[in-house]
N, C-alpha and C positions, 0 to 999 in steps of 0.2 A: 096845498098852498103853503107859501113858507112866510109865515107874519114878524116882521124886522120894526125895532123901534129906533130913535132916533141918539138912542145916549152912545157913547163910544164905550168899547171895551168889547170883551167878548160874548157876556151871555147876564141875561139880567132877566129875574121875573115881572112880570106883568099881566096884573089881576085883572085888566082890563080883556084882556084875550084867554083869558085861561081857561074858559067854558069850551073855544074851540080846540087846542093844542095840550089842556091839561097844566103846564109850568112855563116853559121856557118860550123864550125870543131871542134871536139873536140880532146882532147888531151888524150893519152895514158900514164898512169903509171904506170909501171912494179911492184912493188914497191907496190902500193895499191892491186894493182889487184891479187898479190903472197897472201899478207893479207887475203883478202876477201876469195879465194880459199883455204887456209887453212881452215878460220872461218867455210866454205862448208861442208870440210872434217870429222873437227870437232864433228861438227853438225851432222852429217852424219847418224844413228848409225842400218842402214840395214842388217840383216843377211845373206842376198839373196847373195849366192857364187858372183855372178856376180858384184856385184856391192861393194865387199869385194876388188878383182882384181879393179876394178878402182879405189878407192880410193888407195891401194899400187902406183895404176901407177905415179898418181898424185902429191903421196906425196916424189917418186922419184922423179920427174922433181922439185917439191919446194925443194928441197935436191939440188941439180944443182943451181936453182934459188940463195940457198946462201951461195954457194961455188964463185960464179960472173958468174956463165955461161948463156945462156940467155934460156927462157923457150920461149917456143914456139906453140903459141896455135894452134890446131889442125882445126879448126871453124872458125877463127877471123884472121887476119894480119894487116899490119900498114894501108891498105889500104882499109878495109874493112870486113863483115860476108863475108867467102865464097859462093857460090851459092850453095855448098853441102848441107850446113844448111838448107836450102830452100827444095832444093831436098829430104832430111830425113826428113821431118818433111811431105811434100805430101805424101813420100811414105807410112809413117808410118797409115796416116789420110786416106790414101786409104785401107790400107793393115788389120787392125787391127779390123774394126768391121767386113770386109768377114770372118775374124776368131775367132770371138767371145769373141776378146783378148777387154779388158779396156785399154782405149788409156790414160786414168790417170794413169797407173800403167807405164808408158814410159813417164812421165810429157808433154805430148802435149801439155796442156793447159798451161804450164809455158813456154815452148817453143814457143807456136806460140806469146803470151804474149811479152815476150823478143822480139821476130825476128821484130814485130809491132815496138815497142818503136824504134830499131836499125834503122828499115826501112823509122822511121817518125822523127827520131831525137830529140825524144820527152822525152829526158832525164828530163829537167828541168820542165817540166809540168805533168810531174809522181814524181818527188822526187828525184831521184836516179841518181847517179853518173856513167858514162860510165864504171868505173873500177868495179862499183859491178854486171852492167848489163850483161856483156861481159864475165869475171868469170861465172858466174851464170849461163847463156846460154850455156856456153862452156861445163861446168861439166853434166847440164842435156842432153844436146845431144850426148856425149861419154855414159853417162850411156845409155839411148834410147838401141843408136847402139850395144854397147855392150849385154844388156839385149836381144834385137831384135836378132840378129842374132847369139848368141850362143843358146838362145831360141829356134830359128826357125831348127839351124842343129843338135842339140842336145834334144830338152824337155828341157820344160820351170820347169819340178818337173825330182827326181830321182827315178826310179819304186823300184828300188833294194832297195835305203833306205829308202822307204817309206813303201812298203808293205810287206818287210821283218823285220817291227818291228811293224806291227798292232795285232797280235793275241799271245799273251802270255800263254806260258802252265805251269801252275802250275805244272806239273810232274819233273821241275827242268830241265826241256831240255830247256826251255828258249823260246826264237820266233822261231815261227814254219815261216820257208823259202817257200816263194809263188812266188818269181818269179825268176827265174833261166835261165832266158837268158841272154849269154853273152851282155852285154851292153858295148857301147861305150862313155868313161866319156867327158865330156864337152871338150873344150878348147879353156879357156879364151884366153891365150895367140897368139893365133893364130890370136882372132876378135882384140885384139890391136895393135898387128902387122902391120895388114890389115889396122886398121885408119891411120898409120903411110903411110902406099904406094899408091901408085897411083891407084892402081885399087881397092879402099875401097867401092867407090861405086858398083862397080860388084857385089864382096863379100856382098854388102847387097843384092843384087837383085837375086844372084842365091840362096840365104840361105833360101828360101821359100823350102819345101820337095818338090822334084819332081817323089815321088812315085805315080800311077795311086789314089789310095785309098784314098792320101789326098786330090786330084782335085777334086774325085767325093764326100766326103765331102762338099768340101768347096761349090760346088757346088749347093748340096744340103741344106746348111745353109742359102745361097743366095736365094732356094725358098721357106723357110718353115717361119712360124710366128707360129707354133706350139711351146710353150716354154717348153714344157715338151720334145720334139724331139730336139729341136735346142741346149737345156741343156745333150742332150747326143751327139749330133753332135761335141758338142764343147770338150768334155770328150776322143773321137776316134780322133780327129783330134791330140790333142797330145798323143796319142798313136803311130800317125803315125810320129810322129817327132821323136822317140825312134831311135838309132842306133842300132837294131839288128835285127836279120836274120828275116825273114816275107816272107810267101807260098807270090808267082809272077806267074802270069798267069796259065796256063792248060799246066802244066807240072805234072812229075808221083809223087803224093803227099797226104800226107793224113792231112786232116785240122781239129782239134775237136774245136769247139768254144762251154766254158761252156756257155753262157748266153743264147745261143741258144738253147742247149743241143743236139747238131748236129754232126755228125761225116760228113765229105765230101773226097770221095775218087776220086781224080780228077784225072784225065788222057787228053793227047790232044784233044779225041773225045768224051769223056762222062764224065758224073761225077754222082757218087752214093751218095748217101744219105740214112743214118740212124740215127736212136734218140739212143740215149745215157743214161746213169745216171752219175754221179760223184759227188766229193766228198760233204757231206755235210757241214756246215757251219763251223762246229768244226775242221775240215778234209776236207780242202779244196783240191780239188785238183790242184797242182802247174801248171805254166805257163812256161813250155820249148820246146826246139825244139830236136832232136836229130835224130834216124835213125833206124827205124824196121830191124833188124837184123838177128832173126829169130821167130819159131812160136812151142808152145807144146802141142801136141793133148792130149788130158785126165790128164793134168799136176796134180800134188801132189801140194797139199797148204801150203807152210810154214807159218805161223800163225803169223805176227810182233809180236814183242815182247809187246809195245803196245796196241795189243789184247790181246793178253796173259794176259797182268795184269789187264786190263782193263774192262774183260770180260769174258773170260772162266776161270780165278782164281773163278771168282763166284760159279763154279760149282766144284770146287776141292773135289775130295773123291767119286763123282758121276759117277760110271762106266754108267750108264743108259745113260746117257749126250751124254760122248763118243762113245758111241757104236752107239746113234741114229746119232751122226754127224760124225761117221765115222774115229771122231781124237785119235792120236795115240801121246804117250808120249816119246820122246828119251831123257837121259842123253848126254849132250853134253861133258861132258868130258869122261867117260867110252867108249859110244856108244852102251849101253842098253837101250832095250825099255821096259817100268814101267807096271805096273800097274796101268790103273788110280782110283781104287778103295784105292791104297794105296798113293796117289799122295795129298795130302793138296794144298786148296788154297793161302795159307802161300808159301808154296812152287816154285807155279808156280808165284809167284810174287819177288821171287827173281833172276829168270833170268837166272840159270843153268838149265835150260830145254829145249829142243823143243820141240812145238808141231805141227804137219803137219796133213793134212786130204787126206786121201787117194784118186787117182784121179778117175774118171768116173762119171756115175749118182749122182745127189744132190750134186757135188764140188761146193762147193761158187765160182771157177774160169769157174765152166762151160766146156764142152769137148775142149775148145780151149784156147788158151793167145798167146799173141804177144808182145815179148819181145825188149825193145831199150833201150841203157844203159842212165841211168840220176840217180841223185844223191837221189835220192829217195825209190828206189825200186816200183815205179807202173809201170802200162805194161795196155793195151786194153786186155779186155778179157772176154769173155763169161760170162754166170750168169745162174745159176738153178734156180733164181727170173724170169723169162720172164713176170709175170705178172707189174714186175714194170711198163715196158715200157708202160701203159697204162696212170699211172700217168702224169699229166700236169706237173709238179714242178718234176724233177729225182735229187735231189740234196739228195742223200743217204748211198754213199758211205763211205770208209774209206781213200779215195784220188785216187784212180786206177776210171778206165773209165771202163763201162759195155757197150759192144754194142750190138747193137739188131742183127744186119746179118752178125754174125763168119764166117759163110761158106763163103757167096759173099764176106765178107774182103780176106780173106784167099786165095778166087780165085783173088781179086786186085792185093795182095801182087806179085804171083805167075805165072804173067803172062807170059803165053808162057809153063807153065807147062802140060805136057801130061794128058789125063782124066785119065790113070791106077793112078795116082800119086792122081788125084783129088778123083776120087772113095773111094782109103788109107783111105783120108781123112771122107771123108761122113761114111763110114763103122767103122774107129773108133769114130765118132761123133753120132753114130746108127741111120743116115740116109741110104735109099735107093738105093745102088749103082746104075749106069744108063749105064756101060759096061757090055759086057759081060763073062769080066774077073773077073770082078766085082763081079756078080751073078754066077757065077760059086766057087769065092772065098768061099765065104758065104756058098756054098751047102757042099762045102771041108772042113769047121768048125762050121758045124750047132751044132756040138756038144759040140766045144769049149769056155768055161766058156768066155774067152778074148779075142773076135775079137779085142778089142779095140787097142792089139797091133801090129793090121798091119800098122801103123807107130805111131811116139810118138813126131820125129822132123823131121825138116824140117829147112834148112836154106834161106833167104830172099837174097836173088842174082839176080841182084845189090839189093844192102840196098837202102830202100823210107823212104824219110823224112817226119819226123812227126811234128808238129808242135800245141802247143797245145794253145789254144791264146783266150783273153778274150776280144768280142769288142760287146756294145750294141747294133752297127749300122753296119751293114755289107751287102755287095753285093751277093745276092743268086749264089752260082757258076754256076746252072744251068740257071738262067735266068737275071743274073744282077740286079735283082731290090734290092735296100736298102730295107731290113727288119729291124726291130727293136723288141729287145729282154727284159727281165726285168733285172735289175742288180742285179741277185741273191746273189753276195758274198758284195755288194756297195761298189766296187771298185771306179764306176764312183763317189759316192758321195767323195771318198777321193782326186781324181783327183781332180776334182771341188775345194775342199778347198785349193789344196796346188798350183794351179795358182793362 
């Protein structure tokens, strides 16, 4: 504790306190100390949102300061450093290498520097005058706290503004949107609020996430000396600091994590697993959550436009093309279907066309899709590639998810649905029905060109959340162990830079 008396000047005895401190007191001037914390501010010149808020807060109270009102330090008083000071600067020195956070970037080293000098009274044998020490301490341990604790309840980087301005498309759309989950923005004003009231220490101590997925993190950072695993531990862990929605236990839920390339269909008692492809690097596929709605057996392909220009313009005027891929030409404003013999790839590049692929055998959607609304237009869905799924690396898509077991998804989605219903299904996917309404069906249309439309849909009642999420480091649903994945899209390395 640093004991100040009220005379000006620099340093004066007093018998009164000498029993605790031995000789000296120093004196307080409002006056310097207002100076020097400007000079701070000044000086200051951090981008980091957080430490933007502190300096305004600051430079309101010196606003006050000289209007005549009295500033009042939030660290420091006539009678001494608080013991909070003490307490933020352990907690931070405990807290900060289990999370792989640099305790220089929270000034520890200038703080515990400062809290010494306070502690030893050792102003004059360092240089420095109590009014610049006191300042000085004060402003880095409101930054600390601040940085620390809107850090720890918000993300210490913004996913939205950061990976939504990494991949620039020359086609004049601009950045292509990667992560699309509602997020919940910072707030500063809340952690300064907090310094201001009584229970500021709580609010530092609860602001750690108390989601399962960060403990077993942090947990794990605590036993790894693997720097290549502990550089992605640290990458998920502000992952889990994100405010927004995130699959929580073995509830009815469907999880695709790309770096895995893993689809996980969890339920209370089991959980499925199948491999996946999506988007490739160009075509990435986005990062949301939303809700399987319903499902289209043998769906018809509408063709992004995208594609369109990007790719079957190539083959404009070639019925051959067409005819082997089954795609069909519509005028969108008439509602005539063309010629593609007479159809220029000039034409199909300027965007008054559709073009769709007819659905059944060889659909690039595959005899099944499962649709949930997001701002994108992808969906899960089958693939007439099955060979993909051999490949180690499935990063090939055009952003939509390709899963390997449509059927078993279809049976997740639809639990509780009758086998007549499931059979539908298998018969227009031209698998084996396994009723005997089934195989009786079949005998009653052996002759018919289309079994495929003994159903087409199907609605998802109740709607299962999807959740589509990118983590290097994740806990197997069926057996809990941390697996570790390669960072296909290096995301993690953009994380990394912007802590």
């Amino acid at each position: 504790m640093l004991l100040a008396s009220c005379v000006n000047g620099n340093r004066e005895y007093d018998e009164a306190h000498s029993s605790a401190f031995g000789t000296f007191v120093y004196a307080l001037d409002t006056t310097e100390q207002g100076k020097f914390l400007t000079h701070l501010l000044d000086a200051d010149t951090s981008k980091w949102e957080a430490d933007k808020k502190t300096r305004e807060f600051y430079r309101a109270a010196m606003v006050q300061l000289q209007t005549g009102r009295t500033f009042e330090p939030l660290w420091y008083n006539r009678v001494g450093v608080t013991d909070q000071a003490d307490t933020l600067l352990a907690k931070l020195q405990r807290e900060l290498p289990r999370q792989g956070l640099d305790p220089k970037s929270f000034f520890l080293p200038e703080i515990a520097a400062d809290l010494e000098i306070v502690h030893q009274l050792s102003f004059d044998s360092v240089g420095q005058s109590i009014n610049e020490v006191l300042p000085r301490l004060e402003y880095h341990l409101t930054k600390a706290y601040v940085r620390y604790t809107v850090g720890q309840r918000y993300g210490f980087m913004r996913p939205d503004q950061v990976f939504n301005h990494m991949d620039y498309k020359t086609d004049s759309t601009g950045y292509a949107r990667l992560f699309d989950y509602e997020l919940k923005a910072p707030n500063y004003e809340e952690s300064l609020r907090k310094l201001k009231s009584p229970d500021r220490m709580t609010y530092l101590q609860t602001s750690t996430p108390n989601n399962s997925l960060y403990q077993t993190f942090m947990s794990q950072l605590e036993q790894t000396t693997d720097s290549a695993k502990r550089e992605m531990l640290i990458a998920n862990l502000e992952r889990c600091r994100w405010q927004i929605a995130r699959p929580e236990g073995r509830t009815h839920q469907v999880v695709v994590n790309i770096p895995a390339q893993q689809l996980w269909a969890i339920c209370p008692d089991s959980v499925m697993s199948m491999k996946i492809c999506c988007g490739a690097i160009a075509t990435k596929t986005p990062l949301l959550n939303s809700e399987i709605s319903y499902m289209q057996v043998n769906p018809e392909w509408i063709i992004p436009p995208s594609i369109v220009k990007g790719e079957v313009s190539a083959h404009g005027g070639d019925s051959s093309y067409f005819a082997r891929n089954r795609y069909y030409i519509v005028d969108r404003e008439k509602g005539d279907t063309l010629n593609p013999k007479e159809v220029s790839g000039s034409r199909l590049k300027e965007g008054g066309l559709r073009v769709g692929q007819r659905g059944g055998a060889g659909n690039s959607l595959g005899r099944i899709v499962f649709r949930f609304s997001n701002n994108f237009g992808v969906y899960l869905h089958d693939t007439n590639n099955r060979g993909a799924f051999k490949r180690e690396r499935r990063t090939l898509s055009h952003g939509c998810v390709r899963v390997q077991k449509p059927f078993e998804l279809a049976c997740f989605l639809l639990q509780g649905a009758g086998e007549w219903t499931l059979d539908k299904i298998r018969i227009a996917m031209d698998m084996k029905p396994e009723t005997e309404r089934g195989r009786e069906y079949l005998k009653e249309h052996e002759e018919d060109p289309r079994p495929l439309k003994v159903i087409t849909y199907r609605d998802v009642t109740p709607r299962v959340p999807v959740y589509i999420i990118y983590y290097t480091a994740y806990p197997d649903p069926e057996t809990g162990e941390i697996k570790y994945y390669p960072d296909l899209y290096g995301y993690d390395k953009v994380i990394r830079k912007n802590l």
